[in-house]
NULOTOR-997182 format. One record per residue (C-alpha): residue in one letter; z, x negated, y; chain; residue number from 1. Coordinates in pm, whole numbers, always signed. Each point is the difference from the previous one (the first is absolute). Example, Ala and Ser with C-alpha at 12.3 -4.5 7.8 and 13.67 -1.06 7.14 Angstrom:
REM residues 2
{"A", {+780, -1230, -450}, "A", 1}
{"S", {-66, -137, +344}, "A", 2}
This chain:
REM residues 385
{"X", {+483, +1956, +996}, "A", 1}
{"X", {-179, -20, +354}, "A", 2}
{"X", {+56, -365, +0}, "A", 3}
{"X", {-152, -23, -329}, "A", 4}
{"X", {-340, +169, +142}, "A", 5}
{"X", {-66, -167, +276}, "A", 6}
{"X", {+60, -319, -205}, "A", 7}
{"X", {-238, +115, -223}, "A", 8}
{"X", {-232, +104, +282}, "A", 9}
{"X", {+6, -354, +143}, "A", 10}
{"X", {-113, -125, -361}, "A", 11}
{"X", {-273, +248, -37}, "A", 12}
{"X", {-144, -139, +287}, "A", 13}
{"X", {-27, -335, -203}, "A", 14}
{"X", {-142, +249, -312}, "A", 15}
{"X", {-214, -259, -143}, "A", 16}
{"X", {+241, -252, -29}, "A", 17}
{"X", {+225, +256, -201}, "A", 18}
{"X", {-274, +161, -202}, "A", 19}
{"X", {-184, -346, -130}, "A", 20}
{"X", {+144, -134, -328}, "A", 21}
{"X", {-121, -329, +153}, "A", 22}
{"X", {+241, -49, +284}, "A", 23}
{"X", {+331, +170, -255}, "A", 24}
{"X", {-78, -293, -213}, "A", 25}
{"X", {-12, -259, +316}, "A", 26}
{"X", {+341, +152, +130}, "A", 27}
{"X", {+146, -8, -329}, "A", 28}
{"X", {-103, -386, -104}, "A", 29}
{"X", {+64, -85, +376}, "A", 30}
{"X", {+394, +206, -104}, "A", 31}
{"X", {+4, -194, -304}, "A", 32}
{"X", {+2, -328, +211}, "A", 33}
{"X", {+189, +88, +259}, "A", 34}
{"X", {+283, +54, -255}, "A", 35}
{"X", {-64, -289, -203}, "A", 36}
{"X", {+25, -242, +324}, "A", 37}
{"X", {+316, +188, +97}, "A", 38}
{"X", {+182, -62, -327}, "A", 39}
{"X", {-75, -344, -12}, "A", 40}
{"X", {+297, -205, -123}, "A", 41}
{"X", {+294, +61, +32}, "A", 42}
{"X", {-58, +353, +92}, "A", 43}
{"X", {-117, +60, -372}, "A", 44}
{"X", {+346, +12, -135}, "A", 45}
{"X", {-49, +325, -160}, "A", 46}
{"X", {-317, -79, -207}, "A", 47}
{"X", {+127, -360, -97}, "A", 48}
{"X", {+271, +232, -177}, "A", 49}
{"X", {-257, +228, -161}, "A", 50}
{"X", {-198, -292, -103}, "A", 51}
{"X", {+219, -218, -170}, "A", 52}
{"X", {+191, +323, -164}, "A", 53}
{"X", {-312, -5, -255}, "A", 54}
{"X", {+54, -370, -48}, "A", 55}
{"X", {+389, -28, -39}, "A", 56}
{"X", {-100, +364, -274}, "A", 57}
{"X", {-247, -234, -192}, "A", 58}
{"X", {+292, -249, -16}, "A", 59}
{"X", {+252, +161, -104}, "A", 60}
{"X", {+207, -32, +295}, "A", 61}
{"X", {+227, +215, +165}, "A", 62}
{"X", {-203, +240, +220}, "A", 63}
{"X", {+309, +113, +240}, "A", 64}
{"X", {+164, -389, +120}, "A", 65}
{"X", {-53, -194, +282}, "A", 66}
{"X", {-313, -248, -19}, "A", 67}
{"X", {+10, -162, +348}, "A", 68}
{"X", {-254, -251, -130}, "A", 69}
{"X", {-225, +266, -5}, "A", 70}
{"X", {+104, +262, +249}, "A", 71}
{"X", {+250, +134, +208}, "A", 72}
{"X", {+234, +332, -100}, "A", 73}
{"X", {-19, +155, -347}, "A", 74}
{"X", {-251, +219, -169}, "A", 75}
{"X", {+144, +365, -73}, "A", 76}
{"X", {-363, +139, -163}, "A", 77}
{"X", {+3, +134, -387}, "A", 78}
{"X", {-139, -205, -250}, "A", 79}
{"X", {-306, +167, -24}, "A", 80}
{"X", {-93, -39, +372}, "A", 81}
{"X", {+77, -437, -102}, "A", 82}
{"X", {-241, +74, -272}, "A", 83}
{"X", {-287, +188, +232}, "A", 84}
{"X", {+16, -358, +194}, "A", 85}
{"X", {-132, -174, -269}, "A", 86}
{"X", {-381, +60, +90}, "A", 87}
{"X", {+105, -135, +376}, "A", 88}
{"X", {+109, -357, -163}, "A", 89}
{"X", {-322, -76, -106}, "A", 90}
{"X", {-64, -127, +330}, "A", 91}
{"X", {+171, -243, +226}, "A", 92}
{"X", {+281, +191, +230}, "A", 93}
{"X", {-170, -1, +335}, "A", 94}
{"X", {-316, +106, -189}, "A", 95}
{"X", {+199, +287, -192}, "A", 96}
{"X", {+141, +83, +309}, "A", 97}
{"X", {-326, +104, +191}, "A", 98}
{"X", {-80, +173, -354}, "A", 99}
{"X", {+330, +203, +25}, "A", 100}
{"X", {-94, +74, +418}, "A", 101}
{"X", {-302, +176, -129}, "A", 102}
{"X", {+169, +201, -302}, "A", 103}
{"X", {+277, +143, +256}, "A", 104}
{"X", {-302, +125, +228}, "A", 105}
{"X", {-180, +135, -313}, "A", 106}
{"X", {+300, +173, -108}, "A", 107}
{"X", {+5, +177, +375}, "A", 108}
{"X", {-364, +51, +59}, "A", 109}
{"X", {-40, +174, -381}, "A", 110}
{"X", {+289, +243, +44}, "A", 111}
{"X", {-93, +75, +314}, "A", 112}
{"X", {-363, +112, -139}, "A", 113}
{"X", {+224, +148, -267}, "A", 114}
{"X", {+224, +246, +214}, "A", 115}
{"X", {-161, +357, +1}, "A", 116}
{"X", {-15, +13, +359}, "A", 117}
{"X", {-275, +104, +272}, "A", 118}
{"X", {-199, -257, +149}, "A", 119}
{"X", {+185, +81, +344}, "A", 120}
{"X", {+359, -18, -166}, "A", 121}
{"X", {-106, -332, -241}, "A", 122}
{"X", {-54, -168, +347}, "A", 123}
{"X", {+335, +100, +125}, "A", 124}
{"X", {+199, -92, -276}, "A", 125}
{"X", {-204, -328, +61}, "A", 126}
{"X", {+108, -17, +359}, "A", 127}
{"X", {+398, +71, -104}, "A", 128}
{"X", {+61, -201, -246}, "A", 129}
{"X", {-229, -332, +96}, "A", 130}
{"X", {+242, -185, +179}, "A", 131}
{"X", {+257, +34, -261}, "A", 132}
{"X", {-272, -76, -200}, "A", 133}
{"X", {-43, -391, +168}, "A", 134}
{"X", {+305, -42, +15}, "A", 135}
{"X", {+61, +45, -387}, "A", 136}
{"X", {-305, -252, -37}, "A", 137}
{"X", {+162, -222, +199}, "A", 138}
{"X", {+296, -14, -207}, "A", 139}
{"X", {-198, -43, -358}, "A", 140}
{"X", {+219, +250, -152}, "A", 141}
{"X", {-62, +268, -274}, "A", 142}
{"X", {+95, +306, +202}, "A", 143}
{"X", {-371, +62, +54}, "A", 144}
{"X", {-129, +16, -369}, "A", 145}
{"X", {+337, +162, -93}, "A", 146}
{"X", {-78, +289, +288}, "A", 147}
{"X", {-359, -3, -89}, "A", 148}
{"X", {+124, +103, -404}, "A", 149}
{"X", {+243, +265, +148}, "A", 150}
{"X", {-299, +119, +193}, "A", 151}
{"X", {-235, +9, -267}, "A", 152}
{"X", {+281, +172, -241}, "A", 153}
{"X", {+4, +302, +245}, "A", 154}
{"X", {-424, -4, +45}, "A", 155}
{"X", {-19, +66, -397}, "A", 156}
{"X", {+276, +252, -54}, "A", 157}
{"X", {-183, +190, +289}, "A", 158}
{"X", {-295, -54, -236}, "A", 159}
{"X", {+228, +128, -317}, "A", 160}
{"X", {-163, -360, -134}, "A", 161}
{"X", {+368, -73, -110}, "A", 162}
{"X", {-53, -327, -257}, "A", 163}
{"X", {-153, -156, +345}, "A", 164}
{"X", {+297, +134, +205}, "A", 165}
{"X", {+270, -113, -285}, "A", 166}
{"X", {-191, -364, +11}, "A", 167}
{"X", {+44, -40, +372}, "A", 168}
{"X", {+359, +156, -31}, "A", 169}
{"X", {+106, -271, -229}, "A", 170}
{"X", {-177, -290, +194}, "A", 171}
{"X", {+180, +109, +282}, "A", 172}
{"X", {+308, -46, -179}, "A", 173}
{"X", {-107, -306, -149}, "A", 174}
{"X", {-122, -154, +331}, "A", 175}
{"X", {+327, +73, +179}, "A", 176}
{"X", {+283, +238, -177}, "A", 177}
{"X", {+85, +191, +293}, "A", 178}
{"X", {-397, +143, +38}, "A", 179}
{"X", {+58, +159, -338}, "A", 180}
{"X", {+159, +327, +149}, "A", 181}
{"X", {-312, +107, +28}, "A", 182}
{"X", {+40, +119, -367}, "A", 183}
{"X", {+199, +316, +171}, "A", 184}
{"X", {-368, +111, +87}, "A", 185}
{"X", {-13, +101, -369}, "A", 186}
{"X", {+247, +287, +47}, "A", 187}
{"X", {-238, +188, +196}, "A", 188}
{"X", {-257, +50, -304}, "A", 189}
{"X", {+5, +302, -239}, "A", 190}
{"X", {+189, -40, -285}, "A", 191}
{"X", {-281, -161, -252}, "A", 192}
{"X", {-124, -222, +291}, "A", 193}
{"X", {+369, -138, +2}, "A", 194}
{"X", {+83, -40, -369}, "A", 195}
{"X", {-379, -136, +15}, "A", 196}
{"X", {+83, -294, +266}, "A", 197}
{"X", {+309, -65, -139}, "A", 198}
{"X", {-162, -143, -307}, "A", 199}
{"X", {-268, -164, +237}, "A", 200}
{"X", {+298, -128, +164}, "A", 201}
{"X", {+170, -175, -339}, "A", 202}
{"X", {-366, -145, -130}, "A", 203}
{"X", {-60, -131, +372}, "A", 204}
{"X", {+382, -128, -6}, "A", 205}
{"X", {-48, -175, -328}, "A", 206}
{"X", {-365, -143, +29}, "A", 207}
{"X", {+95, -122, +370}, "A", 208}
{"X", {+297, -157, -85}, "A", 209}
{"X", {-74, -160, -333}, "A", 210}
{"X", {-297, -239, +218}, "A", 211}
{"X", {+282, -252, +79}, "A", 212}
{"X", {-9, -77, -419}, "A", 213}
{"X", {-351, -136, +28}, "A", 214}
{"X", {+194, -274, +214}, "A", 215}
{"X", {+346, -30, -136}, "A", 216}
{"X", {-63, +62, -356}, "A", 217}
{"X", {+313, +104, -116}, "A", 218}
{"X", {+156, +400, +22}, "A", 219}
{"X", {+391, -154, +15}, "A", 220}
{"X", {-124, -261, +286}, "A", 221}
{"X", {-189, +302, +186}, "A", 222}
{"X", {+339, +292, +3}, "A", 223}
{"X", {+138, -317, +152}, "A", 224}
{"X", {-243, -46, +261}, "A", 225}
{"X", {+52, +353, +103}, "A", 226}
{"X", {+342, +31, -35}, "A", 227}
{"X", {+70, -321, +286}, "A", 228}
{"X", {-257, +249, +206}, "A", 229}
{"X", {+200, +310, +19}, "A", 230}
{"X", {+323, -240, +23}, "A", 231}
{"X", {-170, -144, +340}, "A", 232}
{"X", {-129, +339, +151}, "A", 233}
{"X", {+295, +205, -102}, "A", 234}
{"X", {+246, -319, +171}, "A", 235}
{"X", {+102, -18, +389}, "A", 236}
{"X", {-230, -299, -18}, "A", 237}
{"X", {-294, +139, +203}, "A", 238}
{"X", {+271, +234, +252}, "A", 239}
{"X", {-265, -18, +329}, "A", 240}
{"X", {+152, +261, +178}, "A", 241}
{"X", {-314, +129, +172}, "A", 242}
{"X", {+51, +351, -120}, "A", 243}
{"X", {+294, +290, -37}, "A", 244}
{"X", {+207, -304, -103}, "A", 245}
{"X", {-27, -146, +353}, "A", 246}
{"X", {+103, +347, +162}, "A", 247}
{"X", {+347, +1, -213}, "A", 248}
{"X", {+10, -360, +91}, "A", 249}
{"X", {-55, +77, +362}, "A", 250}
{"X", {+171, +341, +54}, "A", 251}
{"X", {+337, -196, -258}, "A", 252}
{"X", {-21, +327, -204}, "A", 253}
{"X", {+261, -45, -277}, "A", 254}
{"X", {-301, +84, -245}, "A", 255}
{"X", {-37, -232, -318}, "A", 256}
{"X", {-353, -37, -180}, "A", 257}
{"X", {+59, +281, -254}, "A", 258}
{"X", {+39, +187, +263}, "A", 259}
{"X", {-312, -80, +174}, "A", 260}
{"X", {-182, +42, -301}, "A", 261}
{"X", {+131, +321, -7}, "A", 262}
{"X", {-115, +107, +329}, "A", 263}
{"X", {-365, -120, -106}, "A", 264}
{"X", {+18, +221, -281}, "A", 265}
{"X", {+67, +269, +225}, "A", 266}
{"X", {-281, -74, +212}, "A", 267}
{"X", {-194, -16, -314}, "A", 268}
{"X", {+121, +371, -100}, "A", 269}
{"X", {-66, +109, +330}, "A", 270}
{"X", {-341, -122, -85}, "A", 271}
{"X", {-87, +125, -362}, "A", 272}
{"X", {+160, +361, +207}, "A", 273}
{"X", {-230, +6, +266}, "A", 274}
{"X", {-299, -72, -207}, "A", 275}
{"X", {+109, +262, -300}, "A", 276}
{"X", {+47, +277, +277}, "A", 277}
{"X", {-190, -101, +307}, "A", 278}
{"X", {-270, -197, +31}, "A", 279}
{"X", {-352, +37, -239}, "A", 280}
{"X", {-149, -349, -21}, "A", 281}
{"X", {+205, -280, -194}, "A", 282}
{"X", {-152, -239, +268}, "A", 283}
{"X", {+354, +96, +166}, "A", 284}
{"X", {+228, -96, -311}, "A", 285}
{"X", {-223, -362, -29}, "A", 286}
{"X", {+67, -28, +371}, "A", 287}
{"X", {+388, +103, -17}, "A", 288}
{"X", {+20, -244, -247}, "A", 289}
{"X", {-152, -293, +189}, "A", 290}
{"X", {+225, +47, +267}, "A", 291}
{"X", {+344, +5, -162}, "A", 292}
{"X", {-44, -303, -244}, "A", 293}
{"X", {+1, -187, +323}, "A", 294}
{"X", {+256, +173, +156}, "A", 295}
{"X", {+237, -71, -243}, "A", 296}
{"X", {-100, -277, -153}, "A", 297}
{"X", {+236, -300, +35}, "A", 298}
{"X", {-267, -277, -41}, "A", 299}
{"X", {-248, +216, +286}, "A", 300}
{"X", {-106, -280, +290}, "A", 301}
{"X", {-240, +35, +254}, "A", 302}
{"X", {-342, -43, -250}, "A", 303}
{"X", {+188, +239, -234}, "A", 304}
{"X", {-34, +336, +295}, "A", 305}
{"X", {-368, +17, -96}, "A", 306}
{"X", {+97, +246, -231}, "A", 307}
{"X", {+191, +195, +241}, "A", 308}
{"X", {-327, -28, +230}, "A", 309}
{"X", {-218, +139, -227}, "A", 310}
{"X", {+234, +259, -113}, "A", 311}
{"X", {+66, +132, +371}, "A", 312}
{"X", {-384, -6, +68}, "A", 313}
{"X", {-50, +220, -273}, "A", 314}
{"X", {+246, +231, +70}, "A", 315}
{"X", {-148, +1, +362}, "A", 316}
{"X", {-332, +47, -99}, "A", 317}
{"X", {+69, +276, -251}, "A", 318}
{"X", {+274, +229, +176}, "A", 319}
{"X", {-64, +133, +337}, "A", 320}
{"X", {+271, +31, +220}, "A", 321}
{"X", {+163, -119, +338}, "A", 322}
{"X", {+332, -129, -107}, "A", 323}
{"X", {-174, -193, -276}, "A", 324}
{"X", {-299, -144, +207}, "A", 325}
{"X", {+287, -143, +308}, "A", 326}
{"X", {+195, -121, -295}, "A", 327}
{"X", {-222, -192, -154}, "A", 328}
{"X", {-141, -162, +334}, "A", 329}
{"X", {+385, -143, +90}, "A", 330}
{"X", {+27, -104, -348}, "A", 331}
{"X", {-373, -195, -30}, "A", 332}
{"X", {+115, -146, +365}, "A", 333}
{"X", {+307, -143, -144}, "A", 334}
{"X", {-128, -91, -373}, "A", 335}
{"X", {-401, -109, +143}, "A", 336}
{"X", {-94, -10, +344}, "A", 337}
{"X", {+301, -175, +191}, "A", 338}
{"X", {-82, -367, -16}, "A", 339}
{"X", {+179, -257, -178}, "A", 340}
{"X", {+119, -325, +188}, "A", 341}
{"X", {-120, +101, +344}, "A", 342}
{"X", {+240, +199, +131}, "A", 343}
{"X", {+410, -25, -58}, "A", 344}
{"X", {+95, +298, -5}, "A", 345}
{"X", {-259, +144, -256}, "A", 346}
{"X", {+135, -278, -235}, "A", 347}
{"X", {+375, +102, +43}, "A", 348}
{"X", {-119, +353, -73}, "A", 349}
{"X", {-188, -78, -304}, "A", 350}
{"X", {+257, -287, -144}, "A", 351}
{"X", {+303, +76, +141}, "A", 352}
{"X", {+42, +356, +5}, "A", 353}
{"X", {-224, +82, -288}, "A", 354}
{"X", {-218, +232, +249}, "A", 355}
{"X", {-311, +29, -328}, "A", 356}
{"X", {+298, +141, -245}, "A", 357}
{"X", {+125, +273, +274}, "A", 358}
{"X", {-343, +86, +85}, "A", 359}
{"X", {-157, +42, -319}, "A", 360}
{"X", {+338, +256, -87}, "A", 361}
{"X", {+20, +170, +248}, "A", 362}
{"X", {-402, +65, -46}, "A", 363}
{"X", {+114, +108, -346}, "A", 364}
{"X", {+281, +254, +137}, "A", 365}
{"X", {-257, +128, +252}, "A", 366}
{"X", {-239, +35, -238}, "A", 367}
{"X", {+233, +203, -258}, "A", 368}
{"X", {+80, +233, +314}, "A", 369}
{"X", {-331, +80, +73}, "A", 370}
{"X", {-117, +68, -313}, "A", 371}
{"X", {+343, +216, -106}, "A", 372}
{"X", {-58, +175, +325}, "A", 373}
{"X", {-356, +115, -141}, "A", 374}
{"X", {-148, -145, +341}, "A", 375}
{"X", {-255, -244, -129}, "A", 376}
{"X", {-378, +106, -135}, "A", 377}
{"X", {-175, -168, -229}, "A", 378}
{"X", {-312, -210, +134}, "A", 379}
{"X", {-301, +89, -180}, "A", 380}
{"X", {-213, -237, +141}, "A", 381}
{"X", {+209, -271, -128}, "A", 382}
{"X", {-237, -2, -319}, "A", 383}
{"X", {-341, -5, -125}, "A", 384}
{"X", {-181, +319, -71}, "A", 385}
């Protein structure tokens, strides 16, 4: 945390510059075009995908196939997050592409004005998680609105506003599948507040995921749409390797997928246990959460650890305690701060030996020690009075 102050002491120095609403919007519309020049074609694979998943939708075409006319790799999003394109169409692609820059930063900058923090810790979580952050713009992908609704989902249970929470629970699911876990947040309510979200949860799941109708028209054409989706995500189609799977891969553990899966839903119990018994705040369950859908997540590359980030800096920012805070600086060095395509032998760590997926669990294991132990405190000053 020292090196966080004196950062912070350097920029306080420059006050004005942070306090004037004037020079945020500058920086952020200077950000905007930064990005927008850096994904020029052909780095704008990823939205080219997004983009014409509306149009193949409108057409009736298969959502989940090659289109190398159009765009490299395959698209692997629900239905709904095709239809949510729609308004993005409207416009010619590099124009809709500058449009989609500027949603990604909204979807940062209003969840971070969202998050129930201090001033002081608002700015650190800032700090963290900006890099990741960039690099996530960089890529065009939907891991930052996805985060932002997991975010959000925790920020209104705290608030026991749980038809907001259940609506950013099931856009989380509908943006990317994985993000839904968040729904495990739930558990944590009293008894009414569950049986209460859990018909939130149906409505939200029904409105959400009838909006692809307005496009295809047809019930029998839609269950197909979404049945080719799960048949893509649930297939070894998308097997990166960038998480536990690249341990087993590395280590040749004779461990099949079901049994990975069964290790994350260990780690997931360990979770749900620690926050039942131990720890007060459900910021820590949220954060738990974050962290293992990347660690065992078979389509996690190196945009995907964002979730992971944010999950560790929460944990870091909310428990205080030694193990935890030297953790979490070895595993931000390996998943953040060592540079990419500079030095060799940072790269062979990251790609080779999978050095973000053994960081990030054994953060995890430290973690569960500390808190099992009883050796961590709670930091109060974490949120707003």
């Amino acid at each position: 945390m020292t090196l966080l102050l004196r950062i912070k002491e350097f920029l306080q120095s420059n006050s004005k510059l942070l306090e004037s609403k004037k020079y945020v919007y500058i920086f952020l519309v200077l950000l905007s075009l930064y990005v927008f020049v850096r994904t020029s074609p052909p780095q704008d694979n990823n939205f080219r995908i997004f983009y014409h998943s509306y149009l193949h939708l409108a057409q009736g075409l298969p959502l989940h196939t090659f289109y190398p006319e159009a765009h490299h790799d395959l698209f692997y999003y629900n239905p709904v997050f095709a239809t949510l394109m729609a308004p993005f169409t409207l416009f010619p692609i590099d124009v809709a592409r500058f449009i989609w820059i500027i949603f990604l930063i909204f979807c940062f900058v209003y969840t971070l004005y969202k998050l129930p923090f201090s001033i002081d810790y608002r700015f650190y979580f800032l700090l963290l998680v900006f890099f990741d952050f960039l690099n996530n713009l960089g890529h065009l992908q939907a891991n930052i609105p996805s985060l932002a609704c997991m975010l959000l989902c925790w920020v209104y249970f705290d608030q026991n506003s749980f038809f907001k929470a259940t609506f950013f629970a099931v856009m989380a699911f509908a943006i990317k599948g994985y993000a839904g876990i968040i729904c495990l947040l739930f558990l944590f309510g009293h008894l009414r507040d569950i049986i209460k979200s859990f018909f939130y949860g149906v409505f939200w799941m029904i409105v959400i995921h009838a909006l692809p109708l307005l496009v295809v028209g047809s019930l029998p054409k839609l269950i197909e749409y979404y049945q080719a989706w799960l048949e893509i995500i649930s297939s070894n189609t998308i097997k990166e390797q960038h998480s536990f799977f690249g341990i087993v891969k590395l280590l040749n553990l004779p461990l099949s997928d079901q049994a990975v899966y069964l290790i994350a839903g260990g780690f997931i119990l360990v979770g749900l246990i620690l926050q039942k018994f131990y720890v007060k705040n459900t910021i820590f369950i949220a954060a738990w959460l974050m962290i293992t859908i990347v660690l065992f997540n078979q389509s996690a590359e190196s945009p995907t650890y964002i979730y992971a980030i944010v999950g560790m800096v929460l944990i870091f920012l909310y428990l205080k305690n030694v193990l935890i805070e030297y953790l979490f600086w070895i595993a931000m060095a390996f998943c953040t701060l060592f540079p990419v395509g500079i030095i060799p032998l940072f790269d062979a760590l990251k790609y080779q030996y999978y050095s973000k997926a053994f960081s990030v669990l054994i953060f995890l294991i430290g973690v569960s020690i500390a808190i099992f132990g009883r050796r961590t405190v709670e930091n109060k000053l974490l949120f707003e009075d």
